[in-house]
ROVO-864338 format. One record per residue: residue number from 1; residue in one letter; y, x, z of N, C-alpha, C in turn. Coordinates in nm, 2 decimals. Layout:
% ROVO-864338
<NUM "A" <Y X Z> <Y X Z> <Y X Z>>,
...
END
This chain:
% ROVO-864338
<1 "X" <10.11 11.93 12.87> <10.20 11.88 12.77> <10.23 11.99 12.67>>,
<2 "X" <10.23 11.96 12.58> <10.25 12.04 12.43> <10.42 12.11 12.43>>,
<3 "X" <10.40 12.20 12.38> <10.53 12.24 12.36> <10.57 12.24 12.21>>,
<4 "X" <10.69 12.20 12.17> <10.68 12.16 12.05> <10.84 12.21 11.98>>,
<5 "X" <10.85 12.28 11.91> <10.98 12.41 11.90> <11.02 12.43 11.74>>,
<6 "X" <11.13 12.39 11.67> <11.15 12.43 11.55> <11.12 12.55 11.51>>,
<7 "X" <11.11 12.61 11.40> <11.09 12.74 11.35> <11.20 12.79 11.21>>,
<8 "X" <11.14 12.90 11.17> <11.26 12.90 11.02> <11.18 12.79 10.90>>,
<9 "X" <11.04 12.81 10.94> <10.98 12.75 10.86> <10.91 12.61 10.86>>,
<10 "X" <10.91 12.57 11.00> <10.88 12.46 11.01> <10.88 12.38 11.19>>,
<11 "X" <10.81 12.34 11.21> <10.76 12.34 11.35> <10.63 12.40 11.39>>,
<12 "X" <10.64 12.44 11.54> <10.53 12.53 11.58> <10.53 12.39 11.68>>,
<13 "X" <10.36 12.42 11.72> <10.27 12.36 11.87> <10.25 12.46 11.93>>,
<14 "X" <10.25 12.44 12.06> <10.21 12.55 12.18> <10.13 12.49 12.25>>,
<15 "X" <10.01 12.48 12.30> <9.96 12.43 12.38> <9.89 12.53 12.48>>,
<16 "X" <9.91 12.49 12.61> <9.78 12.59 12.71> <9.72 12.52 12.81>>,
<17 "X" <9.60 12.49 12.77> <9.53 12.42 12.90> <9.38 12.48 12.99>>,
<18 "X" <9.43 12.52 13.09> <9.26 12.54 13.17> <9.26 12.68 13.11>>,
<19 "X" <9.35 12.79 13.10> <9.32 12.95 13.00> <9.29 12.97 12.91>>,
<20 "X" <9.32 12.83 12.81> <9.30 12.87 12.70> <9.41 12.79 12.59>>,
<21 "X" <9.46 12.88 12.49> <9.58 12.85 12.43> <9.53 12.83 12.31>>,
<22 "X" <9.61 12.72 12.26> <9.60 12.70 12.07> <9.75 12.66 12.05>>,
<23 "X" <9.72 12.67 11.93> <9.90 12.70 11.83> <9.86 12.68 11.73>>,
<24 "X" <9.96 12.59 11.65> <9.95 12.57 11.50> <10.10 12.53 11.44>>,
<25 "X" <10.11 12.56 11.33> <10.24 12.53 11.25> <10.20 12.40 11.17>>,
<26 "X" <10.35 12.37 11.13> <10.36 12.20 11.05> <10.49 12.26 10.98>>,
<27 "X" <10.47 12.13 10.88> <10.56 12.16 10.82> <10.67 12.07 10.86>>,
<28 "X" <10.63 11.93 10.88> <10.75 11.85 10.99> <10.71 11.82 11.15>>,
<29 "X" <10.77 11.75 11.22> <10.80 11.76 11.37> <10.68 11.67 11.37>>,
<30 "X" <10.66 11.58 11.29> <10.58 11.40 11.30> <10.43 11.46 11.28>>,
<31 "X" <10.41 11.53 11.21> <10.28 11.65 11.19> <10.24 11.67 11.35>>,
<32 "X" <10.33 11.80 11.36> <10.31 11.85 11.46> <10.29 11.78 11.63>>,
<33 "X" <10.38 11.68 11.63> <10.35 11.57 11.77> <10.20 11.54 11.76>>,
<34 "X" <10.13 11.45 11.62> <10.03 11.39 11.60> <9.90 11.48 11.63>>,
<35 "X" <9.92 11.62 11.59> <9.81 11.73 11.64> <9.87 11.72 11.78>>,
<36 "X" <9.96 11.76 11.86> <9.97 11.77 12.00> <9.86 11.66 12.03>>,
<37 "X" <9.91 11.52 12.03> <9.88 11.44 12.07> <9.71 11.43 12.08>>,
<38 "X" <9.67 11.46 11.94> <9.50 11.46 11.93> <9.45 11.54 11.99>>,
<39 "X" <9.51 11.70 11.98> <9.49 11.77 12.10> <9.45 11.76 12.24>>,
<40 "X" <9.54 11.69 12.28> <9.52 11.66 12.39> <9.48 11.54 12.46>>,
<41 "X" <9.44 11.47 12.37> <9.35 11.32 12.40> <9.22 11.42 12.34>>,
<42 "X" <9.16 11.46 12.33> <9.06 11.53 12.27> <9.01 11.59 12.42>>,
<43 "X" <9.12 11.70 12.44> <9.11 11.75 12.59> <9.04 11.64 12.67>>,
<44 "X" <9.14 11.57 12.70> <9.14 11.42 12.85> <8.99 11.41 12.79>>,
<45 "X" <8.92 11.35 12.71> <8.84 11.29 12.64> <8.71 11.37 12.72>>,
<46 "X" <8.71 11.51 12.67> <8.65 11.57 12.68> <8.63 11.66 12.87>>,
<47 "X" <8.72 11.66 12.93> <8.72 11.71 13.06> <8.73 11.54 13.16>>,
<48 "X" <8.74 11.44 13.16> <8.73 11.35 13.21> <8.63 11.27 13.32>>,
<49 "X" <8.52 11.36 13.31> <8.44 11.37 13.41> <8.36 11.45 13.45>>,
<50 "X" <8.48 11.58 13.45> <8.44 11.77 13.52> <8.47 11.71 13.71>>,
<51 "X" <8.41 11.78 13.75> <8.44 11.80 13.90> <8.58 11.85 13.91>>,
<52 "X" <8.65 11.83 13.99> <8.77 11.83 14.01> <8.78 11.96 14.17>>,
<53 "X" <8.92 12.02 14.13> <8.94 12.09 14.28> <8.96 12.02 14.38>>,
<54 "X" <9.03 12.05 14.47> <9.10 11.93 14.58> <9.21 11.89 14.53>>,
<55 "X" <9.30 11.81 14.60> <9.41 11.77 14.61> <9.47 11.80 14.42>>,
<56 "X" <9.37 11.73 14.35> <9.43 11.67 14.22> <9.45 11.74 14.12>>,
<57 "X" <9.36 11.86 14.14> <9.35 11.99 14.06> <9.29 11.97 13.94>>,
<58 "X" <9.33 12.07 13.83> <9.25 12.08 13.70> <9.11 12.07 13.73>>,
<59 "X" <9.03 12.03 13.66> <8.88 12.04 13.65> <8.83 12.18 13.68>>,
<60 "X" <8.71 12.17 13.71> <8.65 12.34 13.70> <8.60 12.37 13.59>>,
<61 "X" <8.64 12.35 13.46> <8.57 12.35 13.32> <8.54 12.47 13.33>>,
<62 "X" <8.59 12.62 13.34> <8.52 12.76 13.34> <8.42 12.77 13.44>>,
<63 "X" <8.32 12.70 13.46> <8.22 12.75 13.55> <8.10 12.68 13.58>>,
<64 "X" <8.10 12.59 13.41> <7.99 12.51 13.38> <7.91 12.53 13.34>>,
<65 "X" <7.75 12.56 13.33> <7.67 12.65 13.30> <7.60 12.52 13.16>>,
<66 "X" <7.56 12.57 13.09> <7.48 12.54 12.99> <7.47 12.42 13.00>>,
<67 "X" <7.33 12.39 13.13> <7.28 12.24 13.11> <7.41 12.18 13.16>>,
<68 "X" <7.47 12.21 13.24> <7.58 12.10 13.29> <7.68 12.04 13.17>>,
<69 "X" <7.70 12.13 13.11> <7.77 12.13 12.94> <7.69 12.00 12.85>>,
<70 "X" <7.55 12.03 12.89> <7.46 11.94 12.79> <7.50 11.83 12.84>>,
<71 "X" <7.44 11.86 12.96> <7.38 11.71 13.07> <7.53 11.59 13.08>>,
<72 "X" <7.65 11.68 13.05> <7.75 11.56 13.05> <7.81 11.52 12.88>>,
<73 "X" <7.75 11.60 12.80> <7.75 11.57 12.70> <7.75 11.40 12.65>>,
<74 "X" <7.85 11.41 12.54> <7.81 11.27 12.46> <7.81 11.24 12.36>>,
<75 "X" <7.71 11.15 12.28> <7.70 11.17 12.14> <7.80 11.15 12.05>>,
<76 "X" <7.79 11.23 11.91> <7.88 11.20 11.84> <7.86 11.13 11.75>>,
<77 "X" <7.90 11.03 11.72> <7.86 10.90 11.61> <7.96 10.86 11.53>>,
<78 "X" <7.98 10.86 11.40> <8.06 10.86 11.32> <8.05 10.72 11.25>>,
<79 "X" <8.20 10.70 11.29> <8.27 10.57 11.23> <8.25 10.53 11.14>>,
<80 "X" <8.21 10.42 11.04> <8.22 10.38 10.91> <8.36 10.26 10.91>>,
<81 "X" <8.49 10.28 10.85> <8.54 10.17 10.83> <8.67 10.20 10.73>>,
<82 "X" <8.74 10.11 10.79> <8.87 10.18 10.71> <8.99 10.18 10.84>>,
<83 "X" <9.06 10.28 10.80> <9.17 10.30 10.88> <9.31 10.28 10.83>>,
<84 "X" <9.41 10.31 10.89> <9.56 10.27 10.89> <9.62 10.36 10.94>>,
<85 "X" <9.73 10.48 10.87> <9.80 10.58 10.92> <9.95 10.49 10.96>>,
<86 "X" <9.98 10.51 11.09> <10.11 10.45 11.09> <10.25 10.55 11.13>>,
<87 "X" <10.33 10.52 11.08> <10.43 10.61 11.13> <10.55 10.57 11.13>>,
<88 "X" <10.63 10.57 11.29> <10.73 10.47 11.31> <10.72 10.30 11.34>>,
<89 "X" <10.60 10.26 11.35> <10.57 10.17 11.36> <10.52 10.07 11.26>>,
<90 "X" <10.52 10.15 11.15> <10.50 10.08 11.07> <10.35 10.16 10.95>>,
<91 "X" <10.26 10.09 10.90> <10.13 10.13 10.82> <10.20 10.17 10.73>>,
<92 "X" <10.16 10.31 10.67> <10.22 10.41 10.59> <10.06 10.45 10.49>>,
<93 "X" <9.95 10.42 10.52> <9.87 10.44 10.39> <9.69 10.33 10.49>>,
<94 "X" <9.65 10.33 10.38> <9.54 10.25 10.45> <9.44 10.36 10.34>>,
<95 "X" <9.32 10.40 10.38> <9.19 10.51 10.36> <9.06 10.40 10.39>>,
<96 "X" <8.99 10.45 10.34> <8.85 10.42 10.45> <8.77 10.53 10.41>>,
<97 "X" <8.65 10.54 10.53> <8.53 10.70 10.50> <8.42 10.60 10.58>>,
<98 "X" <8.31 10.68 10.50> <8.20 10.65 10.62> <8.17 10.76 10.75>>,
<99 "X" <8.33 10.81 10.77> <8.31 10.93 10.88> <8.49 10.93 10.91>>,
<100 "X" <8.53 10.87 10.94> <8.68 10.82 10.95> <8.78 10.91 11.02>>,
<101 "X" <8.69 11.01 11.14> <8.76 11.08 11.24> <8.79 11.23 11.15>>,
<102 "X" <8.67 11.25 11.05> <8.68 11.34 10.95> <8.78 11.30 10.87>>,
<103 "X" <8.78 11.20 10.81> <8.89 11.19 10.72> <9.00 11.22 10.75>>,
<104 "X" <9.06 11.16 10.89> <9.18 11.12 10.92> <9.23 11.26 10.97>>,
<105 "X" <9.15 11.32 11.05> <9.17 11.50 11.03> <9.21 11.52 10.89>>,
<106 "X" <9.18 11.54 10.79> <9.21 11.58 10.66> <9.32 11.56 10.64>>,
<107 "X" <9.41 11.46 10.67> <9.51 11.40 10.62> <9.65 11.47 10.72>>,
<108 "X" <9.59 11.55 10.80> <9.67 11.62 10.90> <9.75 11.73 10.78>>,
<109 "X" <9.85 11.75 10.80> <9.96 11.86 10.74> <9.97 11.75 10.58>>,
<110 "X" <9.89 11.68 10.56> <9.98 11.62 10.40> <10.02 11.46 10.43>>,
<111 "X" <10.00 11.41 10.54> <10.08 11.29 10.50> <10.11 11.24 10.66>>,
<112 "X" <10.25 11.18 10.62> <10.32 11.20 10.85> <10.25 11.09 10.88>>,
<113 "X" <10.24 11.10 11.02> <10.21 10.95 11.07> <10.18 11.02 11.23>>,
<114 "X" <10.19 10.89 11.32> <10.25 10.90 11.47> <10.10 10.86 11.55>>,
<115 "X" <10.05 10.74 11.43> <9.94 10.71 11.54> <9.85 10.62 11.42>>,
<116 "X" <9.73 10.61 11.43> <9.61 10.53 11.40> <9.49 10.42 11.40>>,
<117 "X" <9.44 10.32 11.33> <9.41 10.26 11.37> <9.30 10.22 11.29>>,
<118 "X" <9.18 10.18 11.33> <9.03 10.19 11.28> <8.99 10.00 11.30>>,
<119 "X" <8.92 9.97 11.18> <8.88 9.86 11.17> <8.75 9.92 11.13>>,
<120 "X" <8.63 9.88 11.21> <8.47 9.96 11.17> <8.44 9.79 11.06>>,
<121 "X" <8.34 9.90 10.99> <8.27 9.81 10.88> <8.16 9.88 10.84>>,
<122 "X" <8.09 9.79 10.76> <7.95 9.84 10.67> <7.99 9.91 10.56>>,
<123 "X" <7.90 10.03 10.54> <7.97 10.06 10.42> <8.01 10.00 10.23>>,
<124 "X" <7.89 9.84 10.28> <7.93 9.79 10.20> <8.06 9.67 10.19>>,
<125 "X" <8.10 9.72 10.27> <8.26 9.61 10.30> <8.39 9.71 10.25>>,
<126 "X" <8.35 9.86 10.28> <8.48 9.96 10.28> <8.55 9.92 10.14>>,
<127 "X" <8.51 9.94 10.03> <8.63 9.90 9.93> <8.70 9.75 9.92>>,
<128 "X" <8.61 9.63 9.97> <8.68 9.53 9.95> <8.81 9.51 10.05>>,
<129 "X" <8.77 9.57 10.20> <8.83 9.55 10.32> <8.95 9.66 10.28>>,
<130 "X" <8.93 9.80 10.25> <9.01 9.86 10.21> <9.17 9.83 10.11>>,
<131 "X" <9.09 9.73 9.96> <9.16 9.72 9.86> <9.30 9.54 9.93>>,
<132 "X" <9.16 9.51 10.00> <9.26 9.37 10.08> <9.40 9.39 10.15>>,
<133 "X" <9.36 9.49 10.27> <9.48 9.55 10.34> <9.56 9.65 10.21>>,
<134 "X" <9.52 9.68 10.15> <9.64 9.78 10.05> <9.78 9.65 9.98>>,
<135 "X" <9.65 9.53 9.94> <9.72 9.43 9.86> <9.85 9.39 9.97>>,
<136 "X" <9.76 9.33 10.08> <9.86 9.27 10.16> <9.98 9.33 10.27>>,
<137 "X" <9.91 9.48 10.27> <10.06 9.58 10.35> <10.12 9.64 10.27>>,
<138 "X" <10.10 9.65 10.14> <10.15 9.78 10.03> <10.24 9.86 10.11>>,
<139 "X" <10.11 9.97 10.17> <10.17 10.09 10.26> <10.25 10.16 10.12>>,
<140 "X" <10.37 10.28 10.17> <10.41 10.32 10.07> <10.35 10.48 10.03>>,
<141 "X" <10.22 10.51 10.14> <10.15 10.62 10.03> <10.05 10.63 10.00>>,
<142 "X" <10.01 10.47 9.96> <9.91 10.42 9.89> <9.94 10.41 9.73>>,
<143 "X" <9.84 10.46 9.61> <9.85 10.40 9.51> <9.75 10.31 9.46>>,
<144 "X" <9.84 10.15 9.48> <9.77 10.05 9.44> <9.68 10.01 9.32>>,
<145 "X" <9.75 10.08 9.16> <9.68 10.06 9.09> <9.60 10.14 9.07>>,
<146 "X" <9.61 10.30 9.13> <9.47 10.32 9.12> <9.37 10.28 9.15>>,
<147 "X" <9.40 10.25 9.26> <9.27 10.21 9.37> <9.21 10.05 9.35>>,
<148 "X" <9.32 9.95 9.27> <9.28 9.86 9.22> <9.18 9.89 9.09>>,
<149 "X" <9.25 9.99 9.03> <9.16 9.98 8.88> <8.98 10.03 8.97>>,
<150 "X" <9.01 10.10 9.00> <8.88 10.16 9.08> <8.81 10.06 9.16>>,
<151 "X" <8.80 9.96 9.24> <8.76 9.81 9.24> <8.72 9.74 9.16>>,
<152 "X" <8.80 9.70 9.06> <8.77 9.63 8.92> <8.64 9.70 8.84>>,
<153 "X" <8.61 9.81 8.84> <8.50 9.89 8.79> <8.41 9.90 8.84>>,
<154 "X" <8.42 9.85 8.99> <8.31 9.84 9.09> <8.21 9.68 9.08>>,
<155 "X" <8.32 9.59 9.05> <8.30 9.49 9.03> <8.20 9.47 8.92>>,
END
């Protein structure tokens, strides 16, 4: 579990798992939860099928040699679609990338949101599917008429 602590300047992350610590600043709390959180589904993700000690122990992740690292390895394949930043429950900007996990990293420290949500597509669908959901959620840190005029030109 993430430790998560006001500052003068903003909010700090603490994290320590398996001996090894990471830390990062935010500027709000909603920031900083959303990296916790990726953090640590990233972690689970990624140690979920290490050998385990007895009786329900951390993984042995410090003691994996090379191929074992390879051999449980899995590929990484990048999303094409559009996604949905939500925060509070509610869709707060709609994006799309032909690399979505990249994007939505980007969008860390400039725009809040709690949790995520991916609709895959072709990359010849992303602006229509994109410009559809903008029309019909008008998230509030989306700008519509840009992104409409920019459609219209496509057209």
């Amino acid at each position: 579990m993430a430790t998560i602590r006001k500052t003068e300047s903003g909010w700090r992350v603490e994290l320590y798992r398996l001996g090894h610590r990471a830390s990062k600043s935010f500027k709000t709390k909603a920031e900083a939860q959303t990296w916790a959180r990726s953090f640590e589904d990233q972690f689970q993700r990624h140690t979920a099928d290490l050998p385990r000690k007895e009786h329900g122990a951390p993984p042995v992740a410090l003691h994996l040699d090379e191929e074992a690292i390879v051999q449980r390895s899995k590929p990484y394949v990048p999303i094409c679609g559009v996604y949905f930043l939500i925060e509070g429950g509610r869709v707060v900007y709609v994006g799309q990338s032909v690399d979505v996990h990249t994007r939505i990293a980007q969008h860390v420290g400039s725009k809040a949101f709690d949790a995520i949500h991916v609709i895959p597509c072709s990359r010849s669908e992303l602006l229509d599917t994109e410009a559809t959901y903008i029309r019909r959620l008008n998230p509030p840190l989306n700008r519509v008429g840009k992104l409409l005029s920019a459609y219209a030109e496509v057209i």
